[in-house]
DRENVOLUM-22131 format. One record per residue (C-alpha): residue number from 0; x, y, z; chain; residue in three letters. Coordinates in steps of 0.2 Angstrom, whole numbers, padded with zeros to 4 digits. Example, Ala and Ser with C-alpha at 12.3 -4.5 7.8 and 13.67 -1.06 7.14 Angstrom:
% DRENVOLUM-22131
{num 0 | px 0062 | py -0022 | pz 0039 | cadena A | residuo ALA}
{num 1 | px 0068 | py -0005 | pz 0036 | cadena A | residuo SER}
***
This chain:
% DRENVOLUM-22131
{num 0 | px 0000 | py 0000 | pz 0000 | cadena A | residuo UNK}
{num 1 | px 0006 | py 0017 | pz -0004 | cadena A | residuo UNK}
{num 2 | px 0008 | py 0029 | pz 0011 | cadena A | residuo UNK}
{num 3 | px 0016 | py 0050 | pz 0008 | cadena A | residuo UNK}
{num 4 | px 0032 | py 0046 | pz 0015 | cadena A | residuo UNK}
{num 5 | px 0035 | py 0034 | pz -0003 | cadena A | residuo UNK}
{num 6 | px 0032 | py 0050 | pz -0011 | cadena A | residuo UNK}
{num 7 | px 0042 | py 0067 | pz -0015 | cadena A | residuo UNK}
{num 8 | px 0032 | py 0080 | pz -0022 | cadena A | residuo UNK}
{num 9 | px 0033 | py 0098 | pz -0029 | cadena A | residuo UNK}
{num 10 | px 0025 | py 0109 | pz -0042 | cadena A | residuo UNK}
{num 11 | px 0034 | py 0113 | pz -0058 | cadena A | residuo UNK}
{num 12 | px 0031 | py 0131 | pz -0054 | cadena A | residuo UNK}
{num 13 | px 0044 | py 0128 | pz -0039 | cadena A | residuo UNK}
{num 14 | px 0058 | py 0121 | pz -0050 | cadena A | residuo UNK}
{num 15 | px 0070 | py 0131 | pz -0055 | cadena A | residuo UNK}
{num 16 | px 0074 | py 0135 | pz -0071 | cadena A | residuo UNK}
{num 17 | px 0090 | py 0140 | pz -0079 | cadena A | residuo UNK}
{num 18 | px 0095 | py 0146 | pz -0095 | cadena A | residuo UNK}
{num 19 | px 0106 | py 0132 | pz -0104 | cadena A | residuo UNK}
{num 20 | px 0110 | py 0144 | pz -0121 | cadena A | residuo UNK}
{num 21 | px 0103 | py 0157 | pz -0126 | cadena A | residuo UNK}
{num 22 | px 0084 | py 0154 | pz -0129 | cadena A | residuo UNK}
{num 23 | px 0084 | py 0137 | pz -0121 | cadena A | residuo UNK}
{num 24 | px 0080 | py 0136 | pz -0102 | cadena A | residuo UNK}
{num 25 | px 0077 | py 0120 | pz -0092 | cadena A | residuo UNK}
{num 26 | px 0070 | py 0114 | pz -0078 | cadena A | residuo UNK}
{num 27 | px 0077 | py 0098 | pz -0073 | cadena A | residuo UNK}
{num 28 | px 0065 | py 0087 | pz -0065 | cadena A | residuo UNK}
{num 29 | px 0075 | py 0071 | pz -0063 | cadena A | residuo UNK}
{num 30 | px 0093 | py 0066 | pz -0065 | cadena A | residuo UNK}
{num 31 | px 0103 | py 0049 | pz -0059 | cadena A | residuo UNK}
{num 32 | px 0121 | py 0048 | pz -0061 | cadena A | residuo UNK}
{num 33 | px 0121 | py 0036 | pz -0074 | cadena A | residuo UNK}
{num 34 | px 0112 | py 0049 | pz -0087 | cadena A | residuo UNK}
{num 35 | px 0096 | py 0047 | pz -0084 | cadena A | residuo UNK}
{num 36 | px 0085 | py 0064 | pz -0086 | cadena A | residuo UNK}
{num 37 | px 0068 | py 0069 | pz -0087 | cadena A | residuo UNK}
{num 38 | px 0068 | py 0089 | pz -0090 | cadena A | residuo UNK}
{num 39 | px 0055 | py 0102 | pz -0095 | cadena A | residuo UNK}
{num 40 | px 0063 | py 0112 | pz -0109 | cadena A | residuo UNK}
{num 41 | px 0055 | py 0130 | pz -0114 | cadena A | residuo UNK}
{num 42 | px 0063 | py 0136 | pz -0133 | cadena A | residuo UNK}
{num 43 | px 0060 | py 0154 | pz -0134 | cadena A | residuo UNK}
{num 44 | px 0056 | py 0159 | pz -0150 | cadena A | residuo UNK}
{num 45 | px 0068 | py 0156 | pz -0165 | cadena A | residuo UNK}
{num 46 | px 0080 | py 0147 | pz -0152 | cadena A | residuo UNK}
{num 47 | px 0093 | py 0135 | pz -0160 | cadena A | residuo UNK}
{num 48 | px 0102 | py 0123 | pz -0150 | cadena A | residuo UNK}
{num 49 | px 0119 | py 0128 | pz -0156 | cadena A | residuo UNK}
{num 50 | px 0126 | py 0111 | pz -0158 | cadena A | residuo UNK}
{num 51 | px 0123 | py 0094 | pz -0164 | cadena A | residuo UNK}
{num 52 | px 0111 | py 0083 | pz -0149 | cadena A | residuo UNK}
{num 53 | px 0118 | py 0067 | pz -0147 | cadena A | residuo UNK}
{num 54 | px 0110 | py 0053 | pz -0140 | cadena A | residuo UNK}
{num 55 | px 0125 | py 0042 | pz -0135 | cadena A | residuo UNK}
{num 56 | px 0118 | py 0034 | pz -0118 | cadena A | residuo UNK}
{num 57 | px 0101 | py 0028 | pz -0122 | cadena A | residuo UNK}
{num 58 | px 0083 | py 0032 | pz -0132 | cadena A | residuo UNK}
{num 59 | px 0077 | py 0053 | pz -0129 | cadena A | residuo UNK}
{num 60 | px 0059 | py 0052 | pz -0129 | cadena A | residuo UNK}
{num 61 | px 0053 | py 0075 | pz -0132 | cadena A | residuo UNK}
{num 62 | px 0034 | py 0075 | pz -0130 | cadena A | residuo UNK}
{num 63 | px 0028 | py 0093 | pz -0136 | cadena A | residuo UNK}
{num 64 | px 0018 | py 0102 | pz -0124 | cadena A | residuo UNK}
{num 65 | px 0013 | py 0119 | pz -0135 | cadena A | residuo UNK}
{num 66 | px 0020 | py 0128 | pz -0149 | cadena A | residuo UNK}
{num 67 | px 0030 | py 0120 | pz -0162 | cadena A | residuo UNK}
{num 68 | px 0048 | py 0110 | pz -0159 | cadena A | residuo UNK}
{num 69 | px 0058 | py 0105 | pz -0175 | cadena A | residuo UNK}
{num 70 | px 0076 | py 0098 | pz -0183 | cadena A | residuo UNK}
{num 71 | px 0082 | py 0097 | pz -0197 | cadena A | residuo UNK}
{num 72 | px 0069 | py 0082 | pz -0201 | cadena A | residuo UNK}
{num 73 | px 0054 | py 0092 | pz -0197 | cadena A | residuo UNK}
{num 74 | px 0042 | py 0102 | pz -0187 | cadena A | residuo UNK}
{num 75 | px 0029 | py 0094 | pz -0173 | cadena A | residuo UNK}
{num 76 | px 0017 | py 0101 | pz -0166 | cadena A | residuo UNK}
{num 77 | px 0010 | py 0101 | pz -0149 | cadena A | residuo UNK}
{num 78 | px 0006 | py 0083 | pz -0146 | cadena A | residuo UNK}
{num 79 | px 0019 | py 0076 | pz -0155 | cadena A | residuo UNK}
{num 80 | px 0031 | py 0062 | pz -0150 | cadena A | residuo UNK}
{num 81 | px 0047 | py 0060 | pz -0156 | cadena A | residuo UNK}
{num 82 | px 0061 | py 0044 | pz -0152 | cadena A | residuo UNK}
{num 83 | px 0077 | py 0045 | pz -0156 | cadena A | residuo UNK}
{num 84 | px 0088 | py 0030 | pz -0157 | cadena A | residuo UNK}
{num 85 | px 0103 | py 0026 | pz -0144 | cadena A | residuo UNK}
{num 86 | px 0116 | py 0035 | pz -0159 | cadena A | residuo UNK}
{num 87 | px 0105 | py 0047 | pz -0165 | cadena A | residuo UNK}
{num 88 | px 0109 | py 0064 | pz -0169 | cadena A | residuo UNK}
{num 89 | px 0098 | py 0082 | pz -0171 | cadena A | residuo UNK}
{num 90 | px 0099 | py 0100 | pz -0169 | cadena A | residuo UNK}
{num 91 | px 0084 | py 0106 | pz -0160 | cadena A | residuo UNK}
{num 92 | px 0073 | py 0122 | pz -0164 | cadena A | residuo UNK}
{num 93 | px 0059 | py 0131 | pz -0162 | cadena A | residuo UNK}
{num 94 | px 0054 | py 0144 | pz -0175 | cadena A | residuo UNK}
{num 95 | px 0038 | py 0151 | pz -0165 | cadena A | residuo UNK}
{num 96 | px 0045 | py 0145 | pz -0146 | cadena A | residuo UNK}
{num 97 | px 0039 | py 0127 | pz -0138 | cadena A | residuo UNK}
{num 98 | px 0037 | py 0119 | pz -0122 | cadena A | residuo UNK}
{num 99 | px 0043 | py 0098 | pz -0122 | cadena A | residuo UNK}
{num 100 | px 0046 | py 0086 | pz -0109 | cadena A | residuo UNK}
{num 101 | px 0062 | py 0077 | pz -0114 | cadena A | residuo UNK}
{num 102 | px 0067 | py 0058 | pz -0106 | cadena A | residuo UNK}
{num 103 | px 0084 | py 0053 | pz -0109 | cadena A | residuo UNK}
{num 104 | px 0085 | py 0034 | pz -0106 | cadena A | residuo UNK}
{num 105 | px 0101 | py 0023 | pz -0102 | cadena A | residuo UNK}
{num 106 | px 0102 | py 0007 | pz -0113 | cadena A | residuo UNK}
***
């Protein structure tokens, strides 16, 4: 049976978020040592991030919130899911700003 001392909680709004480049601020919401992260990332808009994003530990799992995310393979819109592959590689974006969750898994 569950009881509240299984449990931590907060409220995103108490997170704090910091502004990783320019345009590009992130809240991290869970982190292990290994490399496993669960963030909120918030594109301002016409944010770029201004390198390649590669997925060497594991899957990235971005689940757009609002607004529009994109690469260099496309734009997805609020609702969208994207998976990229342990390997995988991508320069994220947002022409108009975005809100995503982003999972990083370790294979």
């Amino acid at each position: 049976m569950a009881t509240p001392e299984m449990f931590s909680r907060t409220h995103i709004n108490d997170i704090e978020e910091v502004e990783a480049v320019p345009g590009i601020f992130v809240k991290m919401l869970h982190h292990t040592d290994e490399g496993v992260m669960v963030r909120q990332l918030r594109f301002a808009p016409g944010a770029v991030l201004p390198m390649q994003d590669t997925h060497e530990l594991g899957l990235e799992m971005v689940y757009v919130l609002d607004g529009t995310f994109a690469d260099e393979s496309g734009s997805y819109p609020a609702g969208s899911i994207l998976y990229g592959k342990k390997g995988s590689s991508h320069i994220p974006a947002s022409p108009e700003g975005c809100t995503v969750l982003s999972i990083n898994f370790v294979d």
